[in-house]
NULO-477546 format. One line per 8 residues: their letters; for each residue x, y negated, z negated of C-alpha. Coordinates in Angstrom, 1 decimal, m for minus. Last residue first. Layout:
N
a	X/Y/Z | ...
This chain:
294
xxxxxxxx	324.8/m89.9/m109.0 | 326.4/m88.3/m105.8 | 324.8/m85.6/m103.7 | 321.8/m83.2/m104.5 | 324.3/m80.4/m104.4 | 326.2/m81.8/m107.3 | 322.9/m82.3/m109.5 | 321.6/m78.6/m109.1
xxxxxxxx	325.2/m77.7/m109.7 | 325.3/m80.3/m113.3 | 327.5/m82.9/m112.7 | 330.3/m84.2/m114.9 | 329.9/m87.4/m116.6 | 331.8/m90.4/m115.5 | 333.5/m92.0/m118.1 | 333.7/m95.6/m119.1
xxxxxxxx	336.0/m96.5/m121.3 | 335.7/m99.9/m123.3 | 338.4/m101.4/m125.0 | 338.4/m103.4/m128.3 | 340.8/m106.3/m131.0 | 339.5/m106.6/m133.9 | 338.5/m110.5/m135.0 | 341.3/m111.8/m137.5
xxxxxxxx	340.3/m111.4/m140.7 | 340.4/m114.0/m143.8 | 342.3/m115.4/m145.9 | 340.7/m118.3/m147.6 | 340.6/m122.8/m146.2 | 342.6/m124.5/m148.1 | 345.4/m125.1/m146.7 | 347.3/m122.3/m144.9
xxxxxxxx	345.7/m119.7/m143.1 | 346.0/m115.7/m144.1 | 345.0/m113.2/m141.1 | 344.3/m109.5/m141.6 | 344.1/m108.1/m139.0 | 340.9/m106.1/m137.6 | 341.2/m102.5/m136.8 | 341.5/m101.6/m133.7
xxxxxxxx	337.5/m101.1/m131.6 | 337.2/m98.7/m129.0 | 333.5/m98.9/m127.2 | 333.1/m95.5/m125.7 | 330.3/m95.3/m122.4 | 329.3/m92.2/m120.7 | 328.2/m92.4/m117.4 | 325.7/m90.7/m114.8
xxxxxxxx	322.9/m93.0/m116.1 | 323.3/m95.6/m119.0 | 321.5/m94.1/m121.7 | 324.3/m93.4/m124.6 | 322.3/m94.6/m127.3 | 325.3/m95.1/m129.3 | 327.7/m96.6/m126.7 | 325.0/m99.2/m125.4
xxxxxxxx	324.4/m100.3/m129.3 | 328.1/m100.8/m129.7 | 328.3/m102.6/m126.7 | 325.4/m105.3/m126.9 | 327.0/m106.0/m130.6 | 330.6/m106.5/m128.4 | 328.8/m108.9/m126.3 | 327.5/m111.0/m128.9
xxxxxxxx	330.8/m111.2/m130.4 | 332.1/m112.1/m127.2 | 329.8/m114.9/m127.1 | 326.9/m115.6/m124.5 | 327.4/m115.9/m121.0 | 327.2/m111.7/m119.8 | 328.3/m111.8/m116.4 | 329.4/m108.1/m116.3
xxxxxxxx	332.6/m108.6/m115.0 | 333.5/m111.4/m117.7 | 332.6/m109.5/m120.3 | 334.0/m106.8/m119.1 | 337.2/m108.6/m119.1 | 336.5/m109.3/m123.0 | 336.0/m106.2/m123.7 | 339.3/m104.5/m122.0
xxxxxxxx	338.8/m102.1/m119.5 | 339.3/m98.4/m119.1 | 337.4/m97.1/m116.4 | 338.0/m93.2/m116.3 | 338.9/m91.9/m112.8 | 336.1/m90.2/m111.1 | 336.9/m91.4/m107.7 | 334.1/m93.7/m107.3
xxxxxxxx	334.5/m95.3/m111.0 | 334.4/m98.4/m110.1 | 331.4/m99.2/m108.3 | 329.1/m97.1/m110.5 | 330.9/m98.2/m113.5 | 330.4/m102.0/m112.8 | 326.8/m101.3/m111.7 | 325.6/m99.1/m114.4
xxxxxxxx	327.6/m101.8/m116.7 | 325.4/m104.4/m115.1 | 322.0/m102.8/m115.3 | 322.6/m101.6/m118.9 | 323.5/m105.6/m119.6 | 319.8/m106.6/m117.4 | 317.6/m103.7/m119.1 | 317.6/m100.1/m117.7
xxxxxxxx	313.8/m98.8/m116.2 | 315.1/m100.5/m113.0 | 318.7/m97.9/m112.7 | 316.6/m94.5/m113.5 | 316.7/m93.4/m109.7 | 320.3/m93.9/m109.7 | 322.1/m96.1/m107.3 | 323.5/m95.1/m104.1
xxxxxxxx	326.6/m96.7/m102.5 | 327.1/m99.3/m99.7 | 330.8/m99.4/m98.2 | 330.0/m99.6/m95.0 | 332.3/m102.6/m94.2 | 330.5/m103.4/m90.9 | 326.9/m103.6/m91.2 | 326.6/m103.7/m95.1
xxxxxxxx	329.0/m106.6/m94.9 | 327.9/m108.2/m92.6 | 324.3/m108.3/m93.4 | 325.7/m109.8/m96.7 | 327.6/m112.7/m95.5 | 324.8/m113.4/m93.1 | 322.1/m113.8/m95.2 | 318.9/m111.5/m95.3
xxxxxxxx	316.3/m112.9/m93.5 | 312.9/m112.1/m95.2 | 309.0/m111.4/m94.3 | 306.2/m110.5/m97.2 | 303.5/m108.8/m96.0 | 299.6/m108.5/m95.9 | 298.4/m110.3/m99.0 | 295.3/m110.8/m99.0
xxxxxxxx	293.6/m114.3/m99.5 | 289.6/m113.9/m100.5 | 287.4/m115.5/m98.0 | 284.4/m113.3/m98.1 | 285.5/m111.5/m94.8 | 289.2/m111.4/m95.9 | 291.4/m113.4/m95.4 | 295.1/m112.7/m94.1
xxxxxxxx	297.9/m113.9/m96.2 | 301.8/m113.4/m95.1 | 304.8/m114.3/m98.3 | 307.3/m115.8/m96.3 | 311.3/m115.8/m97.4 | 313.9/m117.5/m95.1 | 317.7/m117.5/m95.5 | 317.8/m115.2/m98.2
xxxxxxxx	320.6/m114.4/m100.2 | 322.0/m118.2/m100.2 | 324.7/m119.7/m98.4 | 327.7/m122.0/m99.3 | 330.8/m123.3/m97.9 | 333.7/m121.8/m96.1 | 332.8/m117.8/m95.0 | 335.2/m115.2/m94.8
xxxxxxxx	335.1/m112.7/m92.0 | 336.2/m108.9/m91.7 | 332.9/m108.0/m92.4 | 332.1/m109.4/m95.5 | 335.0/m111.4/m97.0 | 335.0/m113.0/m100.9 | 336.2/m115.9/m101.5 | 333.1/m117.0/m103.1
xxxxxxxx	330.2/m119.9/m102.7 | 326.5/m119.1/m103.5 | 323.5/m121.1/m104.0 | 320.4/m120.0/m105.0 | 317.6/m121.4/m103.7 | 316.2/m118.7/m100.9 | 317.1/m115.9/m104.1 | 315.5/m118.4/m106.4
xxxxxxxx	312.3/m118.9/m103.7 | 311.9/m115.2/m103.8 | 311.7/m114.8/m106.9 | 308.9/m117.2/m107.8 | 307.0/m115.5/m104.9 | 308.0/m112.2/m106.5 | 306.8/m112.9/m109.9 | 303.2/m114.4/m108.7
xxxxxxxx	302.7/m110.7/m106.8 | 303.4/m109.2/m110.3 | 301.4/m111.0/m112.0 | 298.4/m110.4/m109.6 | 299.3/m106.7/m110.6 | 300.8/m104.0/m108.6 | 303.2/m102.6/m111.6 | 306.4/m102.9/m111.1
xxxxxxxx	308.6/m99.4/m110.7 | 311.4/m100.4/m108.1 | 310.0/m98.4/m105.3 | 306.5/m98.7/m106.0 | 306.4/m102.6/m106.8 | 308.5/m102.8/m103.2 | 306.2/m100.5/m101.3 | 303.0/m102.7/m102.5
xxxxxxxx	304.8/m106.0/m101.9 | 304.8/m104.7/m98.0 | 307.7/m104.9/m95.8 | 309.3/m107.1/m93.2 | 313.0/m107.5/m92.3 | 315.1/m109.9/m90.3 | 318.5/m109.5/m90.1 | 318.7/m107.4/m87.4
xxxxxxxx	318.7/m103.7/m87.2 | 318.6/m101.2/m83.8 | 317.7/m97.5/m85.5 | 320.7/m95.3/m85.5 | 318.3/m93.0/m88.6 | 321.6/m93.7/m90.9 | 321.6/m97.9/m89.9 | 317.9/m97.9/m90.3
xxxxxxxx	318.2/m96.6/m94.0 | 320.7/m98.4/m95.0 | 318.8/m102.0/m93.7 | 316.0/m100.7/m96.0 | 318.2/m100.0/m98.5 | 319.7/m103.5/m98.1 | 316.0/m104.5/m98.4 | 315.4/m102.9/m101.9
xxxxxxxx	318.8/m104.1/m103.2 | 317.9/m107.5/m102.3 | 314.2/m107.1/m104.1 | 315.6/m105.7/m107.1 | 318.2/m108.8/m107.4 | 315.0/m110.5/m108.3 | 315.3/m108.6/m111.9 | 319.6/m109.3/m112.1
xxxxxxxx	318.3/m113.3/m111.7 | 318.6/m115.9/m108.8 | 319.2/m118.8/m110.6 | 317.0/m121.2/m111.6 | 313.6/m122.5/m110.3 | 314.8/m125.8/m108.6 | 317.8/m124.0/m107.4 | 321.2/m122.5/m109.3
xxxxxxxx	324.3/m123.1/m108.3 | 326.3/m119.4/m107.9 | 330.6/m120.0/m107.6 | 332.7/m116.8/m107.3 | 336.5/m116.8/m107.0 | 337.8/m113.7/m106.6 | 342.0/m112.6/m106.3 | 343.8/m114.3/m109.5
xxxxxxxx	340.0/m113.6/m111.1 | 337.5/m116.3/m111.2 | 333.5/m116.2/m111.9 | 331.2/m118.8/m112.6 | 327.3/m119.3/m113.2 | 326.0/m122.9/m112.8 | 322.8/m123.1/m115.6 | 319.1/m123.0/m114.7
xxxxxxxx	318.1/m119.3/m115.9 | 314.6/m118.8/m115.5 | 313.6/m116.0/m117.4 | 314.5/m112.1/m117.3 | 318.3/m113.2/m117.5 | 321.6/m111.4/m117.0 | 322.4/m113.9/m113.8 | 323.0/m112.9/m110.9
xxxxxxxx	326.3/m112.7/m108.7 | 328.7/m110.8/m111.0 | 330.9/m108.9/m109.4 | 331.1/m104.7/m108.8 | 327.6/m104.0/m107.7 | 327.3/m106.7/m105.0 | 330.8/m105.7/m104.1 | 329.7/m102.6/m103.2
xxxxxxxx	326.6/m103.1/m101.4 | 323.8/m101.2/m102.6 | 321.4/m98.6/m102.4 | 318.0/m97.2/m103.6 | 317.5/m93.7/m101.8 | 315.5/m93.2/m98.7 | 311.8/m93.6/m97.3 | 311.3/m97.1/m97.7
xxxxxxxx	307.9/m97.7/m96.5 | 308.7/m100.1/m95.2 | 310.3/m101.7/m91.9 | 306.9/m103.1/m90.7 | 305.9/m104.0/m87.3 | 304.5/m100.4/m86.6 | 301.6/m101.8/m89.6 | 301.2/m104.6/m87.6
xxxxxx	300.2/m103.1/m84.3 | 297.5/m100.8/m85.7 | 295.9/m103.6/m87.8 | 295.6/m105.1/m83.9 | 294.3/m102.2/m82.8 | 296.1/m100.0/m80.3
């Protein structure tokens, strides 16, 4: 067996399944809703979770460089279903991943995922969360180690030949032993970073086909969205009218705003109306119900 031979058995792509993902990866917000570098703390606390993400040199890890963890927990998916022995290290061609998540294969593209990489090695994370039947004390980051492996060529030129990850602890865990990892749609990277999120939040949520009716502000906070509220609720109206976030249909319920009259002399005014959003899972065609879940 050539040595060429030998590598390419190394590899754990291509990825031959579905996109998946860890549940509560889909249901909290661990990434920030930003296609730049995004260098502030991001925060998230409920009565029951508690996340913390610092951000490295680069930024924090971003909803578009979540692609690549959700591309090597399908991976991990994958070798669990086929009873295939797993660790935490995992090796796979840039080329699969571009295909899989719908990049193009240009030398732009290559000098994104070395950037993204070293945010998801960067990236700090602390949360209450357990994986596994274990809580963690402290923080990790998504990757461990991230290597980006050249050969030359005859001329000299630098190839890429793989790319070479360990995925963290808390999440191998949790995909290991908690099994709750769920498909995503096939559509879910042509959707922008808010889409992404609410796909997420619904996906997660909705399992049972229960309507999710939650208040906008909450989702707010679910979704990780850190501008305004009335930013957010702009984002909302135009999500419920084009009606594009697969497998779900969105409603954003808005009361009528109060009227409000201050003293002094400042004019009356209105208070902003209160609003809900209720996400609906849409019912499956029968071509689409045999093919499984959405």
């Amino acid at each position: 067996m050539s040595i060429a031979q030998r590598e390419l058995f190394q590899l754990d792509s291509p990825l031959l399944g579905e996109i998946r993902g860890e549940r509560s990866l889909m249901a909290f917000p661990f990434f920030a809703l930003a296609k730049n570098a995004w260098m502030k703390p991001l925060s998230y606390s409920t009565p029951t979770v508690s996340i913390e993400v610092r951000p490295s040199a680069r930024g924090v890890a971003t909803i578009y460089d979540k692609e690549i963890v959700l591309y090597i927990a399908s991976l991990m998916a994958a070798k669990i279903e086929a009873g295939m022995a797993i660790s935490q290290d995992f090796t796979f061609t840039a080329h699969d991943l571009f295909t899989v998540t719908g990049a193009n294969h240009s030398a732009r593209s290559y000098s994104r995922l070395a950037d993204a990489l070293e945010r998801l090695q960067g990236t700090q994370i602390r949360t209450n969360i357990e994986a596994g039947g274990e809580g963690e004390e402290g923080f990790f980051s998504w990757l461990s180690e991230a290597r980006l492996q050249y050969a030359r060529s005859a001329n000299g030129e630098k190839r890429l030949k793989s790319v070479k990850v360990r995925l963290c602890d808390w999440l191998f865990r949790a995909i290991l032993r908690d099994g709750q990892v769920l498909d995503y749609a096939s559509t879910y990277f042509q959707l922008g970073p808010i889409e992404r999120r609410i796909y997420e939040v619904a996906r997660s949520t909705c399992v049972d086909g229960e309507p999710l009716d939650m208040d906008l502000q909450l989702l707010k906070l679910q979704t990780g969205f850190q501008n305004p509220l009335s930013n957010f609720r702009i984002a909302m109206r135009q999500i419920a009218a084009a009606n594009a976030i697969p497998g779900y249909d969105i409603a954003l319920i808005e009361d009528a705003p109060a009227a409000v009259v201050e003293d002094g002399p400042r004019k009356a005014g209105r208070r902003s109306a209160a609003a809900r959003v209720v996400i609906t899972r849409r019912a499956l065609l029968t071509s689409e119900a045999a093919d499984g879940p959405a």
